[in-house]
C-alpha positions as CSV (number, residue, x, y, z in Angstrom):
1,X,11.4,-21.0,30.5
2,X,13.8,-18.3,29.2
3,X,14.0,-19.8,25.7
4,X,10.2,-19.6,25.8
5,X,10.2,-16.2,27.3
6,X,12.7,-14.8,24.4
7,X,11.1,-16.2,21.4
8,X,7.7,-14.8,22.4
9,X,9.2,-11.3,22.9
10,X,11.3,-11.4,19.6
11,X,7.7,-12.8,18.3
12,X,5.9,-9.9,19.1
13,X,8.7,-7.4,18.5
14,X,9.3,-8.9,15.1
15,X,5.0,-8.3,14.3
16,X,5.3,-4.7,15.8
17,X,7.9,-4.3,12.9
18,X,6.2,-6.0,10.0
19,X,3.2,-4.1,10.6
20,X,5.3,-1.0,10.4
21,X,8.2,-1.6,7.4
22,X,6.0,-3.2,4.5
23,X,8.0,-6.6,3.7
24,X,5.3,-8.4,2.2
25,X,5.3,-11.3,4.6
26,X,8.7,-12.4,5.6
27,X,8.5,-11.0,8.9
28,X,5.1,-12.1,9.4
29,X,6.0,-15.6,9.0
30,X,9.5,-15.5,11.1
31,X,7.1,-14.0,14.1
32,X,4.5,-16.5,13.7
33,X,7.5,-19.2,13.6
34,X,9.0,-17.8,17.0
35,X,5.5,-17.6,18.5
36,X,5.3,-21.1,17.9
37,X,8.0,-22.0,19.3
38,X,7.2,-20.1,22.2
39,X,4.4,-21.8,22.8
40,X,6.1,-25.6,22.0
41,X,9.0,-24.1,24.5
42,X,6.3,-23.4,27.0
43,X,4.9,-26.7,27.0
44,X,7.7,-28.8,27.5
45,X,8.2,-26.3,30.6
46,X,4.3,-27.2,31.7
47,X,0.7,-27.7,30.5
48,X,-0.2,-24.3,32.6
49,X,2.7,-22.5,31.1
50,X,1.6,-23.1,27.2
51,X,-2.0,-22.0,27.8
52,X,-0.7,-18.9,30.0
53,X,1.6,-18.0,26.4
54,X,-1.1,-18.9,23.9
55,X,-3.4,-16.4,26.4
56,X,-0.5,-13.7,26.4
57,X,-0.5,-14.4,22.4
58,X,-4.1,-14.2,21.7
59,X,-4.0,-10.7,23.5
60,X,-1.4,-9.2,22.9
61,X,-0.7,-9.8,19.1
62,X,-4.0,-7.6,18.1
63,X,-3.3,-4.8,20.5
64,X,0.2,-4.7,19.2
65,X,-0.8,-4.5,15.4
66,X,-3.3,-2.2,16.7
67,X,-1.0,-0.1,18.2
68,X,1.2,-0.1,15.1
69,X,-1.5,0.5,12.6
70,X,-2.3,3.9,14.8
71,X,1.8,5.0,14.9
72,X,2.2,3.8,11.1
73,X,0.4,6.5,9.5
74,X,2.8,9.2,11.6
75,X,5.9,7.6,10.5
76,X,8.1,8.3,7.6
77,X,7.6,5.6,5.9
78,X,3.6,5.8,6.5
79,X,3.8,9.4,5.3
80,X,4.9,8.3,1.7
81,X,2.6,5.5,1.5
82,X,-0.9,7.1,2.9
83,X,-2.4,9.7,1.0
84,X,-2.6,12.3,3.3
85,X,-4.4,14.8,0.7
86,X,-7.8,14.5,-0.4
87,X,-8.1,14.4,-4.1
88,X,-9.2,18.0,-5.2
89,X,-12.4,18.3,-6.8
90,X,-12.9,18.3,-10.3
91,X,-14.8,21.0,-12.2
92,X,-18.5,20.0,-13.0
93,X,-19.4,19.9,-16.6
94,X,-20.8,22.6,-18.3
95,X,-24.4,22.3,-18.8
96,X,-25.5,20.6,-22.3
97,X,-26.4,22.9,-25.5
98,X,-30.4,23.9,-25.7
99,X,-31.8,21.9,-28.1
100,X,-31.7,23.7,-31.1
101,X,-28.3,25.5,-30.5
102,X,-26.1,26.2,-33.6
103,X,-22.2,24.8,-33.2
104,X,-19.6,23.6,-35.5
105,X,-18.0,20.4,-35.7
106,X,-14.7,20.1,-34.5
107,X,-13.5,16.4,-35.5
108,X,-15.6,14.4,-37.4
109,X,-18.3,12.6,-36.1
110,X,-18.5,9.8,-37.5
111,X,-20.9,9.0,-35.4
112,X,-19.0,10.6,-32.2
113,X,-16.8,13.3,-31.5
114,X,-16.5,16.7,-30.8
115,X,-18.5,19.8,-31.7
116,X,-18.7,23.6,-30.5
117,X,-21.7,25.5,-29.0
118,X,-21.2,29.0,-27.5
119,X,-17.5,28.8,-27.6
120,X,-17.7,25.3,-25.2
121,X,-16.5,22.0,-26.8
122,X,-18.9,19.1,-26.2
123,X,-18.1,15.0,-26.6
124,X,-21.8,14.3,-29.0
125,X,-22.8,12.1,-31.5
126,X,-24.9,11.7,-34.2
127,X,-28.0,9.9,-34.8
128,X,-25.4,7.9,-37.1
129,X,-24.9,9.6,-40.0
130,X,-21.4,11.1,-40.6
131,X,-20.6,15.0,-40.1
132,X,-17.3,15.9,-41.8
133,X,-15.0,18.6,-39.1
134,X,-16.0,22.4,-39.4
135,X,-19.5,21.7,-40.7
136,X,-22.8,23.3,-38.9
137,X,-24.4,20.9,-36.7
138,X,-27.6,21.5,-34.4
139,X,-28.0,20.2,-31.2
140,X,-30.8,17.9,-31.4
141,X,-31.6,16.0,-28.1
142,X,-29.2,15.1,-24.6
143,X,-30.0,11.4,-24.3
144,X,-28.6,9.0,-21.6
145,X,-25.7,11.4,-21.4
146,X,-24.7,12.2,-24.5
147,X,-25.4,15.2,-26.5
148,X,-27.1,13.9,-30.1
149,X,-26.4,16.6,-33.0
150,X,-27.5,16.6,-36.9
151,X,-26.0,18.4,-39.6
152,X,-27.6,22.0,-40.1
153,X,-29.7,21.9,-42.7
154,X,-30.1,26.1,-43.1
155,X,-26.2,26.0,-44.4
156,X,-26.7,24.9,-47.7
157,X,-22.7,25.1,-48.4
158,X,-21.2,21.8,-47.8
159,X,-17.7,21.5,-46.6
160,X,-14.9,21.0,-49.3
161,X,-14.7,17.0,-47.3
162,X,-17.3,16.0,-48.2
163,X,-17.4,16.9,-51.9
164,X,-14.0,14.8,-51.9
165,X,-16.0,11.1,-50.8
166,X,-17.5,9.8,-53.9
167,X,-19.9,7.7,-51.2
168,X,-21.4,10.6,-50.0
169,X,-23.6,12.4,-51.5
């Protein structure tokens, strides 16, 4: 009955510890292998005696990992593996251009990219034309969002880009 008595206690000692130093399984399995034979010990002892230990496992297994998953978080070891911080907020985005605003492209779209309204850069695209960088775009429409612009059509000056791409015209 000693052997018995031993193995379930290094059992449950050895699950108290794998629930607290993270070693992927190894000391999982040598607990659950002296469990067992704790309870194979306690049967050769008597019938009464391997029910009594499967009853002692079956109760106090969860309350120790229980116990152990409340201390583990105040450990050191918990400490560097729990966040303990909540994530800080991030800043909301600025609210889309009016329809109609007046900006400047700042890469090209071609369709998507980035443009300029009111001193704010905006992700947009176009309604698939291309928009070489630095020309004047107008903020057409925010659809499922996403800012749609379109070249302005009141700067008659196109950008020196475009007069470069013989497949624009």
């Amino acid at each position: 009955m000693t052997t018995a008595l031993l193995l379930l206690l290094a059992g449950l000692v050895i699950a108290f510890i794998e629930a607290m130093v993270p070693t992927f399984g190894i000391l999982a399995t040598l607990s659950g292998a002296c469990l067992v034979a704790a309870v194979y010990a306690a049967f050769q002892e008597s019938a009464t005696a391997g029910w009594t230990f499967i009853g002692i496992i079956a109760v106090s297994v969860p309350i120790l990992l229980a116990i152990a998953w409340r201390v583990f978080p105040k450990t050191r070891i918990g400490k560097s593996v729990i966040l303990q911080d909540a994530l800080p907020e991030s800043a909301p985005a600025p609210p889309a251009p009016p329809a109609g605003a007046r900006g400047t492209a700042w890469s090209d779209l071609r369709p998507s990219g980035l443009a300029e309204f009111a001193g704010i850069r905006y992700t947009v695209v176009t309604d698939g034309s291309y928009i070489s960088r630095g020309d004047a775009v107008i903020a057409d429409h925010a659809a499922e969002n996403q800012i749609v612009v379109r070249p302005d059509p009141s700067v008659s000056a196109p950008s020196p880009e475009r007069n470069n791409r013989p497949w624009r015209t």
